[in-house]
C-alpha positions as CSV (number, residue, x, y, z in Angstrom):
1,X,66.7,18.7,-7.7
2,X,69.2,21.8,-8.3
3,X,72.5,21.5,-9.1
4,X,73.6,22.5,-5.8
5,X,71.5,20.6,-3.8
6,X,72.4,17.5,-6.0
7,X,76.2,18.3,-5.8
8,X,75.9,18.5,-2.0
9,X,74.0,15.1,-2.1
10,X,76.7,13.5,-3.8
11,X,79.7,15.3,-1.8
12,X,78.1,13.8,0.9
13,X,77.3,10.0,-0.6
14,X,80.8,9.3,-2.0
15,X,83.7,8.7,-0.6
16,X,87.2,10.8,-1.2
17,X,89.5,7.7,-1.5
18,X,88.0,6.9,-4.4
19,X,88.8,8.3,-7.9
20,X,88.4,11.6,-8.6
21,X,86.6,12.4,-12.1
22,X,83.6,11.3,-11.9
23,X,79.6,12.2,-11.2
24,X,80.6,14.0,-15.3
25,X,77.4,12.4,-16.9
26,X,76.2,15.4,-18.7
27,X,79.4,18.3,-19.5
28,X,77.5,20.9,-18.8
29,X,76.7,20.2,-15.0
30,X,81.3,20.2,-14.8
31,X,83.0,23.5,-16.9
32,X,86.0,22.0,-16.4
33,X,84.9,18.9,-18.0
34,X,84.0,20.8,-21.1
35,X,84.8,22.4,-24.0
36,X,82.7,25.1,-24.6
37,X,84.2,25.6,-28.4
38,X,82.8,22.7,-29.5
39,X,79.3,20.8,-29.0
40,X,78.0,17.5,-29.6
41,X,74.7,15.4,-29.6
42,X,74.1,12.7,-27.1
43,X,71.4,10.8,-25.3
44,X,70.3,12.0,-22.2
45,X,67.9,10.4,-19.4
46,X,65.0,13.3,-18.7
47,X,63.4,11.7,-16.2
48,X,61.3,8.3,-15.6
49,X,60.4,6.4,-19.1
50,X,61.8,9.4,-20.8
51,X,65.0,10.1,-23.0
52,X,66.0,12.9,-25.1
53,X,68.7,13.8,-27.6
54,X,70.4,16.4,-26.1
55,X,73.3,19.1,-27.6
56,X,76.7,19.4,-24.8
57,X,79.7,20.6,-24.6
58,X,82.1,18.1,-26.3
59,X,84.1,16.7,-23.2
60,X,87.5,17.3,-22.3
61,X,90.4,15.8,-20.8
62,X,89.9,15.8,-16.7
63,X,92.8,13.3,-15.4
64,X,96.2,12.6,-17.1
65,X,94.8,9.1,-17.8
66,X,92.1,10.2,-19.4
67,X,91.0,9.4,-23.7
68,X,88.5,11.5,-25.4
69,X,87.0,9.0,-27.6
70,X,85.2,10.0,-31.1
71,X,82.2,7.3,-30.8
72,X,81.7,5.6,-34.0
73,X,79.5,2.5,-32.8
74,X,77.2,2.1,-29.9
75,X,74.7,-0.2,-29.1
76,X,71.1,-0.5,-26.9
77,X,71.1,-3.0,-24.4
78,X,68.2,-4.4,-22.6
79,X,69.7,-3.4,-19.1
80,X,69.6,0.3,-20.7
81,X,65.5,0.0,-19.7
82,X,66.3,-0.8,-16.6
83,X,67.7,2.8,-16.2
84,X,64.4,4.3,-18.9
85,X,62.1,2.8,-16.2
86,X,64.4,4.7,-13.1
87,X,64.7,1.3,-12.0
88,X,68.4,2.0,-11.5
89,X,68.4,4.3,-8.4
90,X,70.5,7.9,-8.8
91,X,69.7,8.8,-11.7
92,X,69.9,12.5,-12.2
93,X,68.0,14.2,-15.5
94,X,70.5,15.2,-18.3
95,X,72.6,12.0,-17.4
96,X,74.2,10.8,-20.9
97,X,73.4,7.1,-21.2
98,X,75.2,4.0,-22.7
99,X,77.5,1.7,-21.3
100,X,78.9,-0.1,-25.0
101,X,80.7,2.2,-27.5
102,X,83.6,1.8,-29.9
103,X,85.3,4.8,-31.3
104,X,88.7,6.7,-32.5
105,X,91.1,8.2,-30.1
106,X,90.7,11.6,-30.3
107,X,92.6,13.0,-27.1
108,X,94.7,11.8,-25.0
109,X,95.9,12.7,-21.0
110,X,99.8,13.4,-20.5
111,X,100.1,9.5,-18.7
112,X,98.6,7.7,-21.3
113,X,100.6,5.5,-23.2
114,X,98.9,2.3,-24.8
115,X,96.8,4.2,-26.8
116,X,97.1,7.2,-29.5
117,X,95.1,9.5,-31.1
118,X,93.8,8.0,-34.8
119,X,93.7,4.3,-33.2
120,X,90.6,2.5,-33.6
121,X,89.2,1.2,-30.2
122,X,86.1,-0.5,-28.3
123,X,85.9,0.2,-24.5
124,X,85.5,-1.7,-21.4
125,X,81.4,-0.7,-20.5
126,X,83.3,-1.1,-16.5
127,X,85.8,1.4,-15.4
128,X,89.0,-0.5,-13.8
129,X,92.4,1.2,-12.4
130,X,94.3,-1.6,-13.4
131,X,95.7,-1.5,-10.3
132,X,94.2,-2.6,-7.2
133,X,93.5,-6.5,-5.8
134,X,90.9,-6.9,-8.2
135,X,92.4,-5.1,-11.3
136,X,95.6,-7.1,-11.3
137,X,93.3,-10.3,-11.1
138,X,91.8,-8.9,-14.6
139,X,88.7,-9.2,-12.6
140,X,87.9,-5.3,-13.5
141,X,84.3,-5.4,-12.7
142,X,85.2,-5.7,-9.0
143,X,87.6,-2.8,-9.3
144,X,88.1,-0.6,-5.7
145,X,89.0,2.6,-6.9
146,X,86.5,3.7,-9.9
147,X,83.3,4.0,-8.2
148,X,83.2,6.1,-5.1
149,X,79.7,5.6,-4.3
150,X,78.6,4.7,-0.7
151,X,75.0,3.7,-1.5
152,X,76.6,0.7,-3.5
153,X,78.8,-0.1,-1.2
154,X,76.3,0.0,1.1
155,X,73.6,-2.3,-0.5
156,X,75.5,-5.0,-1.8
157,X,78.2,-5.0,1.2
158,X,80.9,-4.0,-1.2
159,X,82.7,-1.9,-4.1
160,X,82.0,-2.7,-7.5
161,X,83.7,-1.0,-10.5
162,X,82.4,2.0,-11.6
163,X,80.1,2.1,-15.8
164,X,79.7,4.5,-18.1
165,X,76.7,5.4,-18.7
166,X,74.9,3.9,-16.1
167,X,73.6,6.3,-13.1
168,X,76.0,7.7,-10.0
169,X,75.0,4.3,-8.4
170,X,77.8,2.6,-10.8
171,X,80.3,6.2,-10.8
172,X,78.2,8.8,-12.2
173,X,80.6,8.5,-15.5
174,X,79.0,10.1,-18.9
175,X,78.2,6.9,-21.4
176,X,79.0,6.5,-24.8
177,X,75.4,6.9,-26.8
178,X,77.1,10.2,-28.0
179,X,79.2,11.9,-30.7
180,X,82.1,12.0,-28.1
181,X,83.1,10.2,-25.2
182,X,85.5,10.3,-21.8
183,X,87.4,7.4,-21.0
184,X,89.0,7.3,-17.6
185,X,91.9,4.7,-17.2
186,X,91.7,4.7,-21.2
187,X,94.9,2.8,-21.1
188,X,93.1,0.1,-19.3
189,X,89.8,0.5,-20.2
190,X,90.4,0.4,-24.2
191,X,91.4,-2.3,-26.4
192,X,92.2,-1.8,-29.8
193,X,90.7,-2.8,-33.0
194,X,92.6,-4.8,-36.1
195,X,91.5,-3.3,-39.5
196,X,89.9,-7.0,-39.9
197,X,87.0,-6.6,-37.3
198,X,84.6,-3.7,-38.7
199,X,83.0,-1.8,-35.7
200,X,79.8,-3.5,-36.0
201,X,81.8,-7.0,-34.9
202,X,84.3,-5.6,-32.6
203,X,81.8,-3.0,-30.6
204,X,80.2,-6.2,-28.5
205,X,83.4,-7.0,-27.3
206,X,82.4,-4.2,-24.6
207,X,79.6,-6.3,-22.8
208,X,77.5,-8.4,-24.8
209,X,80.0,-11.4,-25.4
210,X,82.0,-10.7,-22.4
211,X,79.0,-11.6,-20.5
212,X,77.5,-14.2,-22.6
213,X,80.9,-15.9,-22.3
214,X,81.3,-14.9,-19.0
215,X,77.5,-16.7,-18.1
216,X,78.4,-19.6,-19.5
217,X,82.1,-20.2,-18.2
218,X,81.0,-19.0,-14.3
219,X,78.2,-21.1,-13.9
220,X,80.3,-24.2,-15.4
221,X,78.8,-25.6,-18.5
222,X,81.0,-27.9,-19.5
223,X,80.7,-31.4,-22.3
224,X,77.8,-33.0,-22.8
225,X,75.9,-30.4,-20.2
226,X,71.9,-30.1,-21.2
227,X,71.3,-26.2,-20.7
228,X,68.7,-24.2,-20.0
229,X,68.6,-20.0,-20.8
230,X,65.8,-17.6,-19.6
231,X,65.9,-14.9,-21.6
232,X,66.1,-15.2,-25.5
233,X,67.5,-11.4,-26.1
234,X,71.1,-10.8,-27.6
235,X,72.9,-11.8,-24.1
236,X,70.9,-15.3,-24.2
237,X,71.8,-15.8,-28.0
238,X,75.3,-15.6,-27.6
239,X,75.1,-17.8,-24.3
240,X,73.4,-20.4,-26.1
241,X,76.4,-20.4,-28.8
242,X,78.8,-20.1,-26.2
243,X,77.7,-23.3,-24.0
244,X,77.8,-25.3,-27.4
245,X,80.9,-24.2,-28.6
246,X,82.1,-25.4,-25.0
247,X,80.6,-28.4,-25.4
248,X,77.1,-28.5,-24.3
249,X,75.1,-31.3,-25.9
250,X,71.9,-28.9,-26.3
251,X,70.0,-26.0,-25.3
252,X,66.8,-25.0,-24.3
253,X,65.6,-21.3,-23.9
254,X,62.4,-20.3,-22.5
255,X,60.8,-17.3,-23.3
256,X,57.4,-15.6,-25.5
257,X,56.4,-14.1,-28.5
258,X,59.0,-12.5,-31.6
259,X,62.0,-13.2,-29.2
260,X,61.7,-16.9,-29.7
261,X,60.8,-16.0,-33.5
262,X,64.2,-15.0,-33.9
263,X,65.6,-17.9,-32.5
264,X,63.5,-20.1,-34.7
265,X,64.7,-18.4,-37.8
266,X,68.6,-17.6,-36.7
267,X,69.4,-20.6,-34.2
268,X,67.2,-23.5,-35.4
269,X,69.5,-26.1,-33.8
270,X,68.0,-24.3,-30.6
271,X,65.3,-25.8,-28.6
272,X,62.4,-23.5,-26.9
273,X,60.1,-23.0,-24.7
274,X,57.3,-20.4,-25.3
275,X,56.3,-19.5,-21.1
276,X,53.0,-18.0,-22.5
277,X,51.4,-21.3,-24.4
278,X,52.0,-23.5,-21.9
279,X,48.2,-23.6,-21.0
280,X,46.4,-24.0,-17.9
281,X,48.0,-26.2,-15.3
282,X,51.7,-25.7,-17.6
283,X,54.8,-24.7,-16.2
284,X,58.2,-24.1,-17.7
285,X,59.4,-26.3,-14.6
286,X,57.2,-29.6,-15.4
287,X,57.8,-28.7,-19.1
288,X,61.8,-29.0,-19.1
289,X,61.6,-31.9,-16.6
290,X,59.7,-33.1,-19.2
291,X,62.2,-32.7,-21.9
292,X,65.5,-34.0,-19.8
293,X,64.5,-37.3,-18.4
294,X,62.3,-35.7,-15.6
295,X,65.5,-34.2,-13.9
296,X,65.7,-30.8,-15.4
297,X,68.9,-29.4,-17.0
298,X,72.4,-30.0,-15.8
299,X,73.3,-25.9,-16.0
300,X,70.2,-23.0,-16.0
301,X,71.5,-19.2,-16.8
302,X,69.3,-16.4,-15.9
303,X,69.6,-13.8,-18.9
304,X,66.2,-12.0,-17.8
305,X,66.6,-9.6,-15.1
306,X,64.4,-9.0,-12.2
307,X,62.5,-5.9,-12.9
308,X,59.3,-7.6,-14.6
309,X,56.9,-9.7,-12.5
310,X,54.5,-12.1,-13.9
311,X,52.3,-12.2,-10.6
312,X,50.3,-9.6,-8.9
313,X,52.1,-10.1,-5.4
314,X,55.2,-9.1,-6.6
315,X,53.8,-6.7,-8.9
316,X,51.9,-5.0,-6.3
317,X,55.3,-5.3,-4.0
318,X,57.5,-4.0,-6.6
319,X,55.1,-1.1,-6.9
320,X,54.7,0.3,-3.4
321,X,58.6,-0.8,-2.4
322,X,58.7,-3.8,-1.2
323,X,61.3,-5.3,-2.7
324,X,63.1,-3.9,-5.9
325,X,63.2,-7.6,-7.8
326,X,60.7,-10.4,-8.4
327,X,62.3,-14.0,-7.5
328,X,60.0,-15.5,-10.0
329,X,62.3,-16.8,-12.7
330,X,65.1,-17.5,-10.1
331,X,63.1,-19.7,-8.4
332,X,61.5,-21.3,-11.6
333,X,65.2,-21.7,-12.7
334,X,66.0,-23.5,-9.2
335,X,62.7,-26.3,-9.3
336,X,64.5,-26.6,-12.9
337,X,67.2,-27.5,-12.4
338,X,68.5,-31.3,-11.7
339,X,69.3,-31.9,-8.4
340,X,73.0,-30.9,-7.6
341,X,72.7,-29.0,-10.8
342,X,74.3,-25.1,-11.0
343,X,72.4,-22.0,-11.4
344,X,73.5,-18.4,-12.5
345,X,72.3,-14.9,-12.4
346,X,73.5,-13.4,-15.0
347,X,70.6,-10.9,-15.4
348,X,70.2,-7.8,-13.8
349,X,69.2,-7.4,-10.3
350,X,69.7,-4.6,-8.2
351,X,68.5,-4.7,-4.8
352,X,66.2,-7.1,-2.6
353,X,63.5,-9.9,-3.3
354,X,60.7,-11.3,-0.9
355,X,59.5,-14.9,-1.7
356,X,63.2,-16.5,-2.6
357,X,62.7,-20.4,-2.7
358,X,65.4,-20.9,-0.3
359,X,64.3,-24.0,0.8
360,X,64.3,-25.8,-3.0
361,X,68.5,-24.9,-2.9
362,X,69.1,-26.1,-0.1
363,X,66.8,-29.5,0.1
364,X,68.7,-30.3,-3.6
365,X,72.2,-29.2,-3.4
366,X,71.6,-26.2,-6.1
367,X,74.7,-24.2,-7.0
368,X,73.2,-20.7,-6.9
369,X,75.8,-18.2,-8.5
370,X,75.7,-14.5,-8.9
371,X,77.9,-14.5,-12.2
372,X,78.2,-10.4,-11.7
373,X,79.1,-8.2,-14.0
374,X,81.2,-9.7,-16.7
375,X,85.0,-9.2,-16.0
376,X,85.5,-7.6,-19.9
377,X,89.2,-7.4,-19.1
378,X,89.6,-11.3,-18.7
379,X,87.9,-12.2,-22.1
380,X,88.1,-9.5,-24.4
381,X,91.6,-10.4,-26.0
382,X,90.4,-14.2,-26.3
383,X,86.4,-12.9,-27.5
384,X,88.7,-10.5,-30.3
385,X,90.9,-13.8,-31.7
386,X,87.3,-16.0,-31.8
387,X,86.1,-13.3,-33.9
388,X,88.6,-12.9,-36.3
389,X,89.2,-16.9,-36.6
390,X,85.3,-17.0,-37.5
391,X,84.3,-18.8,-34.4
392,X,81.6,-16.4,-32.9
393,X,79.5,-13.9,-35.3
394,X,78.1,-11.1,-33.6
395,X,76.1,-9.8,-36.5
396,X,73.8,-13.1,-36.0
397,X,72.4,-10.8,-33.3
398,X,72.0,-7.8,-34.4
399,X,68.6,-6.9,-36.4
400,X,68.7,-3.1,-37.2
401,X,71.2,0.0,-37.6
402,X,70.1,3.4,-36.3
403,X,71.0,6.9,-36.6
404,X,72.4,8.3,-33.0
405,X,69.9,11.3,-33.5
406,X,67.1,9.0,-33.7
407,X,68.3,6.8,-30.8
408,X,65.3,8.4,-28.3
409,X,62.8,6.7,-30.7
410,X,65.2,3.5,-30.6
411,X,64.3,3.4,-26.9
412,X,60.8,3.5,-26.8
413,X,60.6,1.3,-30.3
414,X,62.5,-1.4,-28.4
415,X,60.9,-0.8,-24.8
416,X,57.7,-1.8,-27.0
417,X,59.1,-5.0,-28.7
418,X,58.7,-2.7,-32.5
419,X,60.0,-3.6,-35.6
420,X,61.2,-7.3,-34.4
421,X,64.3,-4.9,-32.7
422,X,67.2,-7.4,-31.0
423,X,70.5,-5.9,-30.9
424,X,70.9,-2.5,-32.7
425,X,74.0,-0.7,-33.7
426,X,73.8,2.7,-33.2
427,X,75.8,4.8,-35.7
428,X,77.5,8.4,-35.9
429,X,78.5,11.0,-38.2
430,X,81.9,9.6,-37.5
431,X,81.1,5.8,-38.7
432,X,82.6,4.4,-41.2
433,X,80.1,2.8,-44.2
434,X,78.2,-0.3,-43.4
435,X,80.2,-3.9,-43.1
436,X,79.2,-6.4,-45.1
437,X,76.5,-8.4,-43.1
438,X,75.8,-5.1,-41.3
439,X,71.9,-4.6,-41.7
440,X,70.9,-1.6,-43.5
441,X,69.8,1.4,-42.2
442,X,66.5,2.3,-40.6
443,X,65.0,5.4,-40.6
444,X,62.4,6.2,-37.8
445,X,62.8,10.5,-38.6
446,X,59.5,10.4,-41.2
């Protein structure tokens, strides 16, 4: 698509009430987003299952609220393949990707006044006014203002808040795997950093605990609650520490292969369930009644996502269009689960499913909650003091630290389970030497 045709498209799919900078995922495609004096490296999407690092214009200051934020930390998520695979709809080629970054304030818009240039910062990966009904509820992912997009709105039957990084479905805001970073909001959207958390602690605080913490605290574990995770990547680690540090009496996550490895060696007060041994006639259903006094678990958390099917109906339904998710481990999660037990979704999903086991939620009294994207504005001042006070430990995730110009072989080294890769930090020229704990550096350039 040209530029012009794709700057019609979106004149015509957003709506003018909305805020005003955005669709700026790549400087280049907005001159008077960019400085031309100055460029920078960054990741870019190219086009299905393919990233690139890229050179742009640095960005620049759009709207008075607006930080330029020197990125010292950022991070690969799981939901980042989600937009490799073009899963994500509206993704345009050149988009710069990455919705978790910490940084230094570098710039700053005339109405900014919370932060200042030389501060040390992580941001929100949502963009909130701090205004509206939503905003002054600190619920900032369901903020009205940052996301003009009518094709969300359309979908899901309402406004979410806009994310960097993450396609003009969510915004069209440029994301923070990159030397150099625009915040809107930045007043709202950044929170700063004490000199005791390093960045390789205190970058998280823009998703990854938020919505672990946000998992566990929505769907309602509470003491002595038996709960069950599906998903044993970085956002089902942290859940699993955050339901026993709010009192669960154990916890049980299901998933195959060097995932549950990692959990063997760094959680081994964990239990698991490996979905691919469970033989012929096996389920993970019959296997966790099994363990919890043939009832199932009080409290089940979907940390998976609905992009990857394990049957051929939905895999031949996802593939010609049928429906955008598989209802597989949702509904595994709901035959699970005890009866009057709770249920959340914390994984992504993006559109429609076929085959929902509506009947199972009904017939037992399931609690079925869409957690949603984590409110990081509700937590992040709480998730900041647990860190410093030694409660939580980030690092415990994180396997590997990468160079941002070799972040494009990052993707497709974690898109194919490499190198035992969990959580990464991703540093820059900018960073500051490694923390102690931090893991040392990989090279993938030889």
């Amino acid at each position: 698509m040209s530029q012009a045709a794709f700057k019609a498209e979106q004149a015509l799919g957003h709506d003018d009430n909305a805020v005003t900078a955005q669709d700026i995922t790549n400087p280049t495609f907005r001159k008077d987003a960019a400085d031309p004096s100055e460029k920078m490296k960054a990741l870019a999407w190219m086009g299905k299952n393919k990233v690139e690092i890229i050179e742009v214009p640095k960005p620049k200051v759009v709207e008075p609220r607006d930080v330029i934020v020197k990125v010292t930390g950022s991070t690969v998520c799981g939901s980042d393949l989600h937009l490799l695979h073009g899963t994500v709809i509206e993704l345009q080629k050149g988009d710069i990707l990455g919705h978790e970054f910490c940084g230094v304030v570098d710039e700053v818009g005339s109405e900014v006044t919370k932060v200042k240039k030389g501060q040390r910062v992580v941001a929100s990966f949502q963009i909130a006014c701090g205004s509206c009904y939503y905003c002054k509820q600190k619920l900032s992912s369901q903020c009205e203002n940052t996301n003009s997009n009518t094709i969300e709105n359309g979908m899901h039957g309402g406004r979410t808040a806009g994310i960097s990084g993450y396609s003009h479905l969510t915004g069209g805001f440029a994301g923070g795997q990159a030397e150099y970073t625009r915040v809107p909001y930045g007043d709202v959207n950044l929170l700063l950093l004490p000199d005791d958390v390093p960045d390789e602690k205190g970058l998280y605080l823009s998703d990854v605990l938020a919505t672990s913490w946000h998992a566990v605290v929505d769907t309602g574990v509470k003491k002595g609650d038996v709960v069950a995770i599906w998903g044993a990547g970085p956002i089902g680690q942290m859940a699993a520490d955050f339901s026993l540090l709010n009192g669960a009496s154990r916890v049980i996550m299901i998933d195959s292969n060097w995932r549950l490895d990692y959990i063997k060696e760094k959680y081994p007060h964990i239990d698991t369930i490996d979905f691919s041994k469970l033989g012929k006639g096996g389920s993970v259903t019959s296997k966790l009644k099994e363990m919890c006094n043939n009832r199932g678990p009080d409290v089940s958390i979907e940390a998976a996502a609905g992009e990857y099917a394990k049957g051929w109906a939905h895999y031949f339904e996802m593939m010609l269009g049928l429906e955008t998710d598989t209802s597989e481990i949702v509904n595994e999660m709901i035959t699970s689960t005890r009866n009057r037990g709770s249920c959340g979704i914390t994984g992504v999903y993006v559109g429609f499913t076929n085959h929902f086991n509506i009947g199972s939620l009904m017939e037992r009294g399931i609690k079925l909650i869409g957690n949603g994207q984590a409110p990081v504005h509700m937590y992040w001042e709480s998730l900041l003091k647990m860190i410093q006070e030694g409660k939580i430990e980030p690092l415990k995730m994180v396997s590997h630290r990468v160079r941002l110009e070799e972040l494009d072989k990052v993707y497709y080294k974690f898109e194919n389970k490499e190198d035992g890769m969990q959580k990464v930090f991703v540093e820059t020229r900018f960073s500051q030497p490694a923390c102690k704990g931090s893991p040392s550096l990989t090279r993938y350039d030889k």
